[in-house]
PDB file with SEQRES, HELIX, SHEET and CRYST1 records, atoms N, CA, C and O in Angstrom:
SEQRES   1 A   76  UNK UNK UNK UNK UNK UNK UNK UNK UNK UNK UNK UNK UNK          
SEQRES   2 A   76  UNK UNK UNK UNK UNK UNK UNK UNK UNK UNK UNK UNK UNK          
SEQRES   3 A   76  UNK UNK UNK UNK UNK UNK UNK UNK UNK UNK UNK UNK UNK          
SEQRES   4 A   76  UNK UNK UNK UNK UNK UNK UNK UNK UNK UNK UNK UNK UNK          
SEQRES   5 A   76  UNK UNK UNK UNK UNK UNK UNK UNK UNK UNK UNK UNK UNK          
SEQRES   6 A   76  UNK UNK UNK UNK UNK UNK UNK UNK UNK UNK UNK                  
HELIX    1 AA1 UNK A    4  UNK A    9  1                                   6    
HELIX    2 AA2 UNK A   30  UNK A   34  3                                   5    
HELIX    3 AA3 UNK A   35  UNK A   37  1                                   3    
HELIX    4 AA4 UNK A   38  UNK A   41  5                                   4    
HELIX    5 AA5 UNK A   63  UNK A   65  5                                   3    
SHEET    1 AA1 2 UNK A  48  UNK A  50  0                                        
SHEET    2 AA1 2 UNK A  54  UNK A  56 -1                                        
CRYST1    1.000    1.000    1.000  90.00  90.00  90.00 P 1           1          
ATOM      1  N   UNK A   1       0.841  -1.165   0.000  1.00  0.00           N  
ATOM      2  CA  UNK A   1       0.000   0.000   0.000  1.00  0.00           C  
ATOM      3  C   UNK A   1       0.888   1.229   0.000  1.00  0.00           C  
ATOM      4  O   UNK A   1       2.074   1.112   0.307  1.00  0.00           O  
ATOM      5  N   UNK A   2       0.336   2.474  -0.351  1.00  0.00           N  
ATOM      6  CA  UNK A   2       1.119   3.190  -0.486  1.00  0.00           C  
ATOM      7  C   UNK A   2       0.977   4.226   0.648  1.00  0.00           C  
ATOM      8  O   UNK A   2      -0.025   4.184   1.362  1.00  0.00           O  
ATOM      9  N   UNK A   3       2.047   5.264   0.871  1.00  0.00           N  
ATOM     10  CA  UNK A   3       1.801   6.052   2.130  1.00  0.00           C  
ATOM     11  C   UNK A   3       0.437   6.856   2.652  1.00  0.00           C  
ATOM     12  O   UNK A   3       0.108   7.179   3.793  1.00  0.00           O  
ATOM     13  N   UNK A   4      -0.070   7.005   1.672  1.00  0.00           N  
ATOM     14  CA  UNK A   4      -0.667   7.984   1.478  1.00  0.00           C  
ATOM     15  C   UNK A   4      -2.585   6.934   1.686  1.00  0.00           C  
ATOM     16  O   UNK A   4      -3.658   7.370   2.104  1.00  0.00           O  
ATOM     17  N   UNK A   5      -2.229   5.595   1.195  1.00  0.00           N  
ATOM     18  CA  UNK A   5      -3.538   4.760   1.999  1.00  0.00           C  
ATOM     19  C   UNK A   5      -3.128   4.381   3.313  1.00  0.00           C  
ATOM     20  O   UNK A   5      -3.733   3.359   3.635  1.00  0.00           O  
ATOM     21  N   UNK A   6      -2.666   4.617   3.843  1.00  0.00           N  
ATOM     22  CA  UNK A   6      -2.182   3.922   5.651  1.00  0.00           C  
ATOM     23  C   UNK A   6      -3.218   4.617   6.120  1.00  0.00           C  
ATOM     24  O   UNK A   6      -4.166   3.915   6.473  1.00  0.00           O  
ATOM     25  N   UNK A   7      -3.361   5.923   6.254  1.00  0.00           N  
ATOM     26  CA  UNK A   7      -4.908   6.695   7.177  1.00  0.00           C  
ATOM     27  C   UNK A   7      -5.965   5.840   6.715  1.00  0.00           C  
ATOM     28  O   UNK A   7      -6.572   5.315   7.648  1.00  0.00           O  
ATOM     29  N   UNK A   8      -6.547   5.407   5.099  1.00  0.00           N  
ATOM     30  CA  UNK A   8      -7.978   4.787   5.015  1.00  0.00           C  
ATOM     31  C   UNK A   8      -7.551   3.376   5.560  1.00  0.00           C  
ATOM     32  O   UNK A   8      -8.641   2.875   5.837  1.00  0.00           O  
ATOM     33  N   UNK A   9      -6.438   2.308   5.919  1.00  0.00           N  
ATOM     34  CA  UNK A   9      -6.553   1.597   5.891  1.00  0.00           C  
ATOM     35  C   UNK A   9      -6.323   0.959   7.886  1.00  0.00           C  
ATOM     36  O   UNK A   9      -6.266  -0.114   8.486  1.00  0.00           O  
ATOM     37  N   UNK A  10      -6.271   2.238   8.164  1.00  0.00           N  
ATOM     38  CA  UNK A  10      -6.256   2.267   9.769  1.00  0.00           C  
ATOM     39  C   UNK A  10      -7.891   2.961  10.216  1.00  0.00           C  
ATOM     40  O   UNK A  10      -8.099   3.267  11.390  1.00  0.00           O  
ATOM     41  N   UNK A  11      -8.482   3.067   9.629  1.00  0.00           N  
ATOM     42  CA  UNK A  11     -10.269   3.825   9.461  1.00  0.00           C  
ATOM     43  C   UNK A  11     -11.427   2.079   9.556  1.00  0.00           C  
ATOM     44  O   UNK A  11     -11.576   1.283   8.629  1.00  0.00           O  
ATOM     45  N   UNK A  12     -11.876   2.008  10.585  1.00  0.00           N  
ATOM     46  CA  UNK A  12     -12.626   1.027  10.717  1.00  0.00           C  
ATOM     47  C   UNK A  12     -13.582   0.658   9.223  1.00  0.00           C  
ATOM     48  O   UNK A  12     -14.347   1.410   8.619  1.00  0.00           O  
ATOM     49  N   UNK A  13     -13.238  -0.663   8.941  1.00  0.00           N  
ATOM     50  CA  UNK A  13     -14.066  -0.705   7.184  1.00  0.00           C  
ATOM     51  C   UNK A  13     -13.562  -0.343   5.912  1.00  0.00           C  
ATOM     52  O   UNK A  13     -13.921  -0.540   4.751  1.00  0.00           O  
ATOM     53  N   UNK A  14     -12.420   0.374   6.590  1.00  0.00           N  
ATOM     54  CA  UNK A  14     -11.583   1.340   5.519  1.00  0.00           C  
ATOM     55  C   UNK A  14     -10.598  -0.256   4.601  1.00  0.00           C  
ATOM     56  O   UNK A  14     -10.052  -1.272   5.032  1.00  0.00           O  
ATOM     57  N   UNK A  15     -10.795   0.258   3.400  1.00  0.00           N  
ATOM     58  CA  UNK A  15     -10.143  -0.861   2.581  1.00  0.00           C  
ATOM     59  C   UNK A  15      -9.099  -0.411   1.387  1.00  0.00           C  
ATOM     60  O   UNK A  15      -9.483   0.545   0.713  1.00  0.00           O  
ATOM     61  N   UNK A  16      -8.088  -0.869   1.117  1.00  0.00           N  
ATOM     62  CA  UNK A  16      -6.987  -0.472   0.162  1.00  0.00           C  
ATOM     63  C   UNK A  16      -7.407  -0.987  -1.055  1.00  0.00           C  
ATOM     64  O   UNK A  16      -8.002  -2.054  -0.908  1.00  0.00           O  
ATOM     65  N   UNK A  17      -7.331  -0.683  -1.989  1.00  0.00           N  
ATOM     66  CA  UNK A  17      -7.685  -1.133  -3.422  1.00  0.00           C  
ATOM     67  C   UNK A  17      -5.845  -1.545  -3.557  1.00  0.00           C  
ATOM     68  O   UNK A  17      -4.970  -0.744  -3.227  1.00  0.00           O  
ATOM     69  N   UNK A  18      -5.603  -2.765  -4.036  1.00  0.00           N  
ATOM     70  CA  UNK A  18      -5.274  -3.634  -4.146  1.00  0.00           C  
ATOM     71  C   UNK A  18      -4.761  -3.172  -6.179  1.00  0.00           C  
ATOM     72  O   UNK A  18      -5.366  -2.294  -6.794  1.00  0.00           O  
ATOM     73  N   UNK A  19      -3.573  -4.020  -6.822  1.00  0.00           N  
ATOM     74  CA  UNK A  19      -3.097  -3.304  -8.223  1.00  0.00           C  
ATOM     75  C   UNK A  19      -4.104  -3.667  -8.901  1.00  0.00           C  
ATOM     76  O   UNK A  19      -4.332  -2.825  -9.770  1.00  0.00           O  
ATOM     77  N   UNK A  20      -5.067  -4.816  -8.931  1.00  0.00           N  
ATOM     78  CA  UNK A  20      -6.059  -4.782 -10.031  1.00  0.00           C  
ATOM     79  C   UNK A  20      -7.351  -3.635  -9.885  1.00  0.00           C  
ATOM     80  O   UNK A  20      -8.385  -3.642 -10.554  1.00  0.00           O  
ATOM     81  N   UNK A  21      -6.904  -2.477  -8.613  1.00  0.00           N  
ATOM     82  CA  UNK A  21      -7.792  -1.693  -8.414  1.00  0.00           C  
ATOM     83  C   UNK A  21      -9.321  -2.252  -7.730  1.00  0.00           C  
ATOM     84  O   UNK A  21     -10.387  -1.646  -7.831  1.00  0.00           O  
ATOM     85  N   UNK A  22      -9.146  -3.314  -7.154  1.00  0.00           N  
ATOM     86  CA  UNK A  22     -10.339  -4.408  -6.871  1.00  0.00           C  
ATOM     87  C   UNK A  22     -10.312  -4.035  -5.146  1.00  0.00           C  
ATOM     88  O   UNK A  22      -9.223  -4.191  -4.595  1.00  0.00           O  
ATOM     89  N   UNK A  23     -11.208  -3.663  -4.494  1.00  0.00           N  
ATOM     90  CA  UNK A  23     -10.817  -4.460  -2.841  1.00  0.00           C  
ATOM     91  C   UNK A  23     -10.529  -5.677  -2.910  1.00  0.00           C  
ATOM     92  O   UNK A  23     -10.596  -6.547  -3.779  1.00  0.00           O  
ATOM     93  N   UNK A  24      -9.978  -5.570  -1.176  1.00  0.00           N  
ATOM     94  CA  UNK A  24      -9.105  -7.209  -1.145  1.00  0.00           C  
ATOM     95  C   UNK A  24     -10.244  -7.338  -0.222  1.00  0.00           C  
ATOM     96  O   UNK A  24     -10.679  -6.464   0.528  1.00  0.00           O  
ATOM     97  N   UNK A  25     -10.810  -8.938  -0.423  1.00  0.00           N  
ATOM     98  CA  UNK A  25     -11.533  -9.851   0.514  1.00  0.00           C  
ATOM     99  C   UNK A  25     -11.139  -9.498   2.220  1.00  0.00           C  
ATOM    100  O   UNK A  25      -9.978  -9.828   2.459  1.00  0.00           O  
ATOM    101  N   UNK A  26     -11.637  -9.090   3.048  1.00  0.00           N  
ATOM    102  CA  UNK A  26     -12.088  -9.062   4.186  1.00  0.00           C  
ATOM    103  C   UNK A  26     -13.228  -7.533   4.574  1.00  0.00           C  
ATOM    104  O   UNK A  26     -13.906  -6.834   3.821  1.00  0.00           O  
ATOM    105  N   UNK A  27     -13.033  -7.496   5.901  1.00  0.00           N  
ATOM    106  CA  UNK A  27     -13.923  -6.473   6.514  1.00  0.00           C  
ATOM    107  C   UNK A  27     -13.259  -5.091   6.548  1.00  0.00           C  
ATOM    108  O   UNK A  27     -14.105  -4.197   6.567  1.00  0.00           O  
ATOM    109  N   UNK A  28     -12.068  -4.681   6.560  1.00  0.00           N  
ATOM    110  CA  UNK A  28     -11.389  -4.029   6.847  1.00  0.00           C  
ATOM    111  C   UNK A  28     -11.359  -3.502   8.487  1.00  0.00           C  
ATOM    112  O   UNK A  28     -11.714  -2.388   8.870  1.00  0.00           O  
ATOM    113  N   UNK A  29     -11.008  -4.252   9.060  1.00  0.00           N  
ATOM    114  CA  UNK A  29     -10.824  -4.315  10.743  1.00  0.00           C  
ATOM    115  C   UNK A  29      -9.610  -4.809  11.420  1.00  0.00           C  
ATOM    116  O   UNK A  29      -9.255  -4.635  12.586  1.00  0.00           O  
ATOM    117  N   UNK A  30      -9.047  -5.453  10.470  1.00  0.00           N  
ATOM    118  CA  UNK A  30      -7.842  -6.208  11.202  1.00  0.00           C  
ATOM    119  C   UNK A  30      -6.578  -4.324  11.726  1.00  0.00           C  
ATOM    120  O   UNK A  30      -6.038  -3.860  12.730  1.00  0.00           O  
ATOM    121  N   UNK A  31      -6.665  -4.124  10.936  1.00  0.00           N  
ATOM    122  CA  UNK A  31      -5.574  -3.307  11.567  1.00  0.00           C  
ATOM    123  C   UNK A  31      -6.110  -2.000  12.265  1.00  0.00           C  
ATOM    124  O   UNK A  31      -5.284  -1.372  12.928  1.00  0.00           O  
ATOM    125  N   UNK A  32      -7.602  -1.444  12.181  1.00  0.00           N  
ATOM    126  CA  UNK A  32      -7.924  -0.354  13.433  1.00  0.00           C  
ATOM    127  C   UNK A  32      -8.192  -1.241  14.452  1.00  0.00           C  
ATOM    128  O   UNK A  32      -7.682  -0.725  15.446  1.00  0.00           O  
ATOM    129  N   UNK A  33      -8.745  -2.366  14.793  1.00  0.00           N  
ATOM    130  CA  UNK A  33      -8.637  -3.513  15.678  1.00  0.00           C  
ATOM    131  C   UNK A  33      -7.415  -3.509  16.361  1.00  0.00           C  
ATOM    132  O   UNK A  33      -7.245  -2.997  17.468  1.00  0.00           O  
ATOM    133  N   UNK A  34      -6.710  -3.986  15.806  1.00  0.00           N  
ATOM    134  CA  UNK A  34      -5.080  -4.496  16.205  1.00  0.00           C  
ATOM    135  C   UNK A  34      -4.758  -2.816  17.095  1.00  0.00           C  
ATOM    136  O   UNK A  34      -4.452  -2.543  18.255  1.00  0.00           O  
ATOM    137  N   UNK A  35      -4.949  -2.201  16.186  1.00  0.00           N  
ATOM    138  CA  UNK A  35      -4.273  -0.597  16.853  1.00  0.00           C  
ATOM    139  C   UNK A  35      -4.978  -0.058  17.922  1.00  0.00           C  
ATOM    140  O   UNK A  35      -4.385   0.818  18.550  1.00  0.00           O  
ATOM    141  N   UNK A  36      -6.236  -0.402  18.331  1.00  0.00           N  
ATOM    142  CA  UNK A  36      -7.551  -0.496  19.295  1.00  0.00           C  
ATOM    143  C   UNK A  36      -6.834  -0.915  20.604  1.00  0.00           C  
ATOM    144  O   UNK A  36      -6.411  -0.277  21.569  1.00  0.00           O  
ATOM    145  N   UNK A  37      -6.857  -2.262  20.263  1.00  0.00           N  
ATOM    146  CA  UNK A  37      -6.202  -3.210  21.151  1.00  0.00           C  
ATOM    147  C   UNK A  37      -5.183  -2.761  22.379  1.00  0.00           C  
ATOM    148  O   UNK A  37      -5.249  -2.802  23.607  1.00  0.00           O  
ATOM    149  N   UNK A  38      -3.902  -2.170  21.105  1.00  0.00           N  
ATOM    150  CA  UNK A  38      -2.676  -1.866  21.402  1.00  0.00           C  
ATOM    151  C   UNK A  38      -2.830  -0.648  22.455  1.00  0.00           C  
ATOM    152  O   UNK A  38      -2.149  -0.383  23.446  1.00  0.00           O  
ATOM    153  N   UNK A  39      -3.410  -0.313  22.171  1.00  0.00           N  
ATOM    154  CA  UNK A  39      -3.508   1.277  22.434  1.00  0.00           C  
ATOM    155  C   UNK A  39      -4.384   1.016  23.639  1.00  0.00           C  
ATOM    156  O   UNK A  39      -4.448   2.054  24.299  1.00  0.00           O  
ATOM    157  N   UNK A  40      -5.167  -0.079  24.250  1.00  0.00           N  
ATOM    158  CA  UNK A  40      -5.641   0.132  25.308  1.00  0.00           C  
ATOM    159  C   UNK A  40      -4.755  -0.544  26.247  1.00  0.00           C  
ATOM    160  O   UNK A  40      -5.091  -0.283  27.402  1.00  0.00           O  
ATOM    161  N   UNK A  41      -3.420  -1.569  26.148  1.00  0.00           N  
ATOM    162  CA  UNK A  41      -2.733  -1.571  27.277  1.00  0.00           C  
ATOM    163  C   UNK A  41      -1.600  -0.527  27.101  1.00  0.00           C  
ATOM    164  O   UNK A  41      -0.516  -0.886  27.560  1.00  0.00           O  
ATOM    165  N   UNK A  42      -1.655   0.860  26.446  1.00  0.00           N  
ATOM    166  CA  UNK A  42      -0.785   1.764  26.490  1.00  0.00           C  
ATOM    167  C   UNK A  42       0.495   2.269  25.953  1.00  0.00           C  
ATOM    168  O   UNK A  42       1.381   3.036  26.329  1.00  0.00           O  
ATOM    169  N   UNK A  43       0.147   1.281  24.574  1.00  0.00           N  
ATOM    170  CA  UNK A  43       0.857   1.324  23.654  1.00  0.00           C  
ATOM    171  C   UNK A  43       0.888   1.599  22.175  1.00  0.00           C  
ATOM    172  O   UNK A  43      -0.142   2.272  22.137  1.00  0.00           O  
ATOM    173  N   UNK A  44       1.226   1.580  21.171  1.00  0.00           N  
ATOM    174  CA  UNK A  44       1.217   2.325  20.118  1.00  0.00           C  
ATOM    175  C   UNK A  44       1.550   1.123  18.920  1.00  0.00           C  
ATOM    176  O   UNK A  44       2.292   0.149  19.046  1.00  0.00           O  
ATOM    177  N   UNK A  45       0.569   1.626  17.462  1.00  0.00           N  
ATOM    178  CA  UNK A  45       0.945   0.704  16.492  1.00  0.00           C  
ATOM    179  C   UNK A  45       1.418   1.693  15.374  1.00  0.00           C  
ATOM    180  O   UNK A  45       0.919   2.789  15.119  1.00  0.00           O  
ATOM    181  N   UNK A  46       2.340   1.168  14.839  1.00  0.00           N  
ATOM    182  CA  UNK A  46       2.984   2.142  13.257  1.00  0.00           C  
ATOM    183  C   UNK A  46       2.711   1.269  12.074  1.00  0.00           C  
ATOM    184  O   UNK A  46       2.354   0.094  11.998  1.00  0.00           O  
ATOM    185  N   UNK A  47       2.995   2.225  11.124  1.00  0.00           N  
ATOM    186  CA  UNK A  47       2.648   1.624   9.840  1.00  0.00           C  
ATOM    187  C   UNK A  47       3.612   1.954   8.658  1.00  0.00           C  
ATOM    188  O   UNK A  47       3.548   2.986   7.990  1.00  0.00           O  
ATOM    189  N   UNK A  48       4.531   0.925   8.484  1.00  0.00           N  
ATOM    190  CA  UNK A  48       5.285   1.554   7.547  1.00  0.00           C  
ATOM    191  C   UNK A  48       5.285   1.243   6.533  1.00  0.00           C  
ATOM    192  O   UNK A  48       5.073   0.064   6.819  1.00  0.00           O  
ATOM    193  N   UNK A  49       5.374   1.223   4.720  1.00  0.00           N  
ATOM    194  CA  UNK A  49       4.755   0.342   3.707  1.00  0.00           C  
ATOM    195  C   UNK A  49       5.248   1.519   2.647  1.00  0.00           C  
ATOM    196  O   UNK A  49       5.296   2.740   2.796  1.00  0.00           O  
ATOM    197  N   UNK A  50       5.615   0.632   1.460  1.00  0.00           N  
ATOM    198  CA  UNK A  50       6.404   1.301   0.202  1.00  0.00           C  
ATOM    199  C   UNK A  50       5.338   0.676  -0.886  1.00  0.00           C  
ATOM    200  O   UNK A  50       4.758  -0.224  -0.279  1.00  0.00           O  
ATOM    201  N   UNK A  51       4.888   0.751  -2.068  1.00  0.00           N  
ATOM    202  CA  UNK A  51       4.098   0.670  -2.987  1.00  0.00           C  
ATOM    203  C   UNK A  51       5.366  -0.971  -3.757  1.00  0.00           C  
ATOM    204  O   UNK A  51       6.555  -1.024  -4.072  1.00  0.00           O  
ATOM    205  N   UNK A  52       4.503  -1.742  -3.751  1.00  0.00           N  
ATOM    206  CA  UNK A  52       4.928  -2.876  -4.614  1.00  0.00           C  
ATOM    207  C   UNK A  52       6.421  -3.340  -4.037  1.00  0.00           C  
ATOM    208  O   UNK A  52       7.071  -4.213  -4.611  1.00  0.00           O  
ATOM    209  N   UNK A  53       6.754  -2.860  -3.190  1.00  0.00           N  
ATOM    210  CA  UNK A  53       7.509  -3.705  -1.823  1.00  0.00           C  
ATOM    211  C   UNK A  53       7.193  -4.029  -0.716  1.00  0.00           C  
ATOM    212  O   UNK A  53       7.851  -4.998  -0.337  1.00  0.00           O  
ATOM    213  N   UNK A  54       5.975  -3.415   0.510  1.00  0.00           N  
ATOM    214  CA  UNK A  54       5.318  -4.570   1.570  1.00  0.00           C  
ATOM    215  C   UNK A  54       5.317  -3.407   2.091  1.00  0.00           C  
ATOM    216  O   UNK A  54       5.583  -2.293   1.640  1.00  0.00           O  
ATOM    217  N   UNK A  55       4.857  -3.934   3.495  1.00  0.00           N  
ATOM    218  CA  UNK A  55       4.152  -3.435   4.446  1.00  0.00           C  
ATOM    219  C   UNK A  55       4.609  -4.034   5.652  1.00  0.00           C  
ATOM    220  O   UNK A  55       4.915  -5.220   5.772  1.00  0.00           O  
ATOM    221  N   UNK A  56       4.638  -3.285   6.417  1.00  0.00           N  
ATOM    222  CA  UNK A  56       5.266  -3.620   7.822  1.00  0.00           C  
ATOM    223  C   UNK A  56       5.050  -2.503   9.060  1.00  0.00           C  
ATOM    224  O   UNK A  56       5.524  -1.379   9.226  1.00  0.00           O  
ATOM    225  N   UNK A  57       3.894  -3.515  10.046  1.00  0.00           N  
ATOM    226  CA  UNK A  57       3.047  -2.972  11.144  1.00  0.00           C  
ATOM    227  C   UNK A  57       3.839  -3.195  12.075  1.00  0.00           C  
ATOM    228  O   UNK A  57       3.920  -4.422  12.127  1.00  0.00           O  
ATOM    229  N   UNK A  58       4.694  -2.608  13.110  1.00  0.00           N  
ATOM    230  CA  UNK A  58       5.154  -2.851  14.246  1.00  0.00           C  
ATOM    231  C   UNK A  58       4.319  -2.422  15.323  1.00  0.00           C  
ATOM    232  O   UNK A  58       3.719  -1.351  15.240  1.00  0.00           O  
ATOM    233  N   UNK A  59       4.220  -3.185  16.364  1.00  0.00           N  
ATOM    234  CA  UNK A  59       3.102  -2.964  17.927  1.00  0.00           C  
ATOM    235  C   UNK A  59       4.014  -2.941  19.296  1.00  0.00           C  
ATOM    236  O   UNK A  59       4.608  -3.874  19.836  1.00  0.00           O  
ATOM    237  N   UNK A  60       3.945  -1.918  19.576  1.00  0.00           N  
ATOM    238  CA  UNK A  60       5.159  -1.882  20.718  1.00  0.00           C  
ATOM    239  C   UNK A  60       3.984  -1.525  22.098  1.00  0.00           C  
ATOM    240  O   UNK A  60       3.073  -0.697  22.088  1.00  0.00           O  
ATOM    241  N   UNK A  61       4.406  -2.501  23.261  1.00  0.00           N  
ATOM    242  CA  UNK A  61       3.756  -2.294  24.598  1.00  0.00           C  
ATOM    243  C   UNK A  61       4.571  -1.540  25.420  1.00  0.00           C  
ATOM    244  O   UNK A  61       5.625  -1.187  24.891  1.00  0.00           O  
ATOM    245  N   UNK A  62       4.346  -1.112  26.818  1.00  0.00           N  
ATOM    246  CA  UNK A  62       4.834  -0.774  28.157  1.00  0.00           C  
ATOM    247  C   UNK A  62       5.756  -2.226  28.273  1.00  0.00           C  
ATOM    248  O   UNK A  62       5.391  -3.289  27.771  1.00  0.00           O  
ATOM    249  N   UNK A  63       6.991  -2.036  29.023  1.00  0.00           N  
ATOM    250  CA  UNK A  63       7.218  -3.289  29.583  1.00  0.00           C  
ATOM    251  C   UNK A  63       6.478  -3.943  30.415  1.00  0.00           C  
ATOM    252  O   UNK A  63       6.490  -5.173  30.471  1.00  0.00           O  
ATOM    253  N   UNK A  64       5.443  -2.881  31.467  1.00  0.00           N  
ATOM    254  CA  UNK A  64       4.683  -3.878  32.365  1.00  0.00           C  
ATOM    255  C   UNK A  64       3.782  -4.473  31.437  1.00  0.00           C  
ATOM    256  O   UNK A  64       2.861  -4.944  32.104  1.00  0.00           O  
ATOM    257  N   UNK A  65       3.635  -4.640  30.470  1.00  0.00           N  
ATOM    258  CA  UNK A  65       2.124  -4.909  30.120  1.00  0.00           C  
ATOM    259  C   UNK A  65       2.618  -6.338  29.298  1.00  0.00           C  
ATOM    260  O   UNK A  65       1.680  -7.001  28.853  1.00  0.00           O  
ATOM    261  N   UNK A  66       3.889  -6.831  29.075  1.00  0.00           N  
ATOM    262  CA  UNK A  66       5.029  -7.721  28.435  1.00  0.00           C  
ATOM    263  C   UNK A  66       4.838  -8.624  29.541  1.00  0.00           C  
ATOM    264  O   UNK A  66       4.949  -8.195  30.690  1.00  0.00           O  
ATOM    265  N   UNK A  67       4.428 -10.422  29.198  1.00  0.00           N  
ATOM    266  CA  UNK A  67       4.596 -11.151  29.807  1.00  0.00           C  
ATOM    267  C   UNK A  67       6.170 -12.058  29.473  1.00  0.00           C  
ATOM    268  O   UNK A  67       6.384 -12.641  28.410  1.00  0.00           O  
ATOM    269  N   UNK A  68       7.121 -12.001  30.609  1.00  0.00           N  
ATOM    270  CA  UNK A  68       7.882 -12.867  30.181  1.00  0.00           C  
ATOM    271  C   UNK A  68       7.657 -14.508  30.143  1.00  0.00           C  
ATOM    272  O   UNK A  68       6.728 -14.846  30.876  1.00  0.00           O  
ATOM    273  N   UNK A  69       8.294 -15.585  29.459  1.00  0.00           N  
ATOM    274  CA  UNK A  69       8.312 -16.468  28.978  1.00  0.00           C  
ATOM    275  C   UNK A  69       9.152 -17.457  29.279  1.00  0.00           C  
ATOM    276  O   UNK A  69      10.237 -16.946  29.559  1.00  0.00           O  
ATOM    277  N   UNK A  70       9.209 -19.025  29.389  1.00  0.00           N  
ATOM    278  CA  UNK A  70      10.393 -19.553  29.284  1.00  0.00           C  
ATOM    279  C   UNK A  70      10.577 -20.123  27.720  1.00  0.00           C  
ATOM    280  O   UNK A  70       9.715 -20.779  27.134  1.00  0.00           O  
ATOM    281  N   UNK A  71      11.661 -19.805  27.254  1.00  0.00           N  
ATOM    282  CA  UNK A  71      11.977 -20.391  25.779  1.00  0.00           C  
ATOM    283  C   UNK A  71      11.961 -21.997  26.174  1.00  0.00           C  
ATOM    284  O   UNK A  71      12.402 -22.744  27.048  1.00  0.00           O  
ATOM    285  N   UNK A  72      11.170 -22.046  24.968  1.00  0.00           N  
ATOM    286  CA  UNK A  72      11.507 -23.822  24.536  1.00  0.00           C  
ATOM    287  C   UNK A  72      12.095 -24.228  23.386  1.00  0.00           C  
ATOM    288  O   UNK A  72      12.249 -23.579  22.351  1.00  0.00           O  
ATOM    289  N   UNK A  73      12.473 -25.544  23.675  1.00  0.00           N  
ATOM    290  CA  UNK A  73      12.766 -26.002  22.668  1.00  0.00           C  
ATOM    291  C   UNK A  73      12.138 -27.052  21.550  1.00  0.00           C  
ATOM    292  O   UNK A  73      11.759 -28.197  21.796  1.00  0.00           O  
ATOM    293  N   UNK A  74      12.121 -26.443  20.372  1.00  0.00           N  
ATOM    294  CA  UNK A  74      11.643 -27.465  19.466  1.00  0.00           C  
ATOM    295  C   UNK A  74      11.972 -28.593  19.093  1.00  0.00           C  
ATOM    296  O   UNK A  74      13.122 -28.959  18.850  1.00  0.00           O  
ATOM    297  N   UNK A  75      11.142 -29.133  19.030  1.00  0.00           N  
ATOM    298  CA  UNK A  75      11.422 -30.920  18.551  1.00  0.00           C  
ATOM    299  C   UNK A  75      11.556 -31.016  17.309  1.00  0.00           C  
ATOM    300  O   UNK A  75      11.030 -30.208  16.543  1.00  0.00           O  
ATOM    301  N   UNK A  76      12.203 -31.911  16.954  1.00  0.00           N  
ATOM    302  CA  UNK A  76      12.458 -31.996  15.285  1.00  0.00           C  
ATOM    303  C   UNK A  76      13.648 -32.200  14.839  1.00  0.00           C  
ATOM    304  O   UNK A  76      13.850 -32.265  13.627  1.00  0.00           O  
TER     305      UNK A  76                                                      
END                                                                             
């Protein structure tokens, strides 16, 4: 998507027209959702995205709001 769709595509319903100029199949919710979310344990979502190279949403929390983990290990 290009810079300039990141506002309609962070707009509840809001949808990117896609290169065949078509909407893409869903509701358009996943990402004012996701940023909803974020933003209610006090944190912030970005949106960064170049036209016909990708898109890339980073979601950053508070540390309190970060559960730590024990790493495992995979089988295989």
């Amino acid at each position: 998507m290009s810079l300039e769709d990141i506002p309609l595509a962070l707009e509840p319903f809001g949808q990117v027209q896609n290169r065949a100029g078509l909407a893409r199949e869903g509701t358009g919710l996943d990402l004012p959702l996701s940023k909803k979310f974020v933003e209610l344990h006090g944190g912030s979502l970005a949106v960064e995205s170049e036209m016909n190279v990708g898109t890339t949403v980073t979601e950053r929390f508070p540390k309190d709001r970060v559960l730590k983990t024990k790493k495992r290990k995979l089988r295989g």
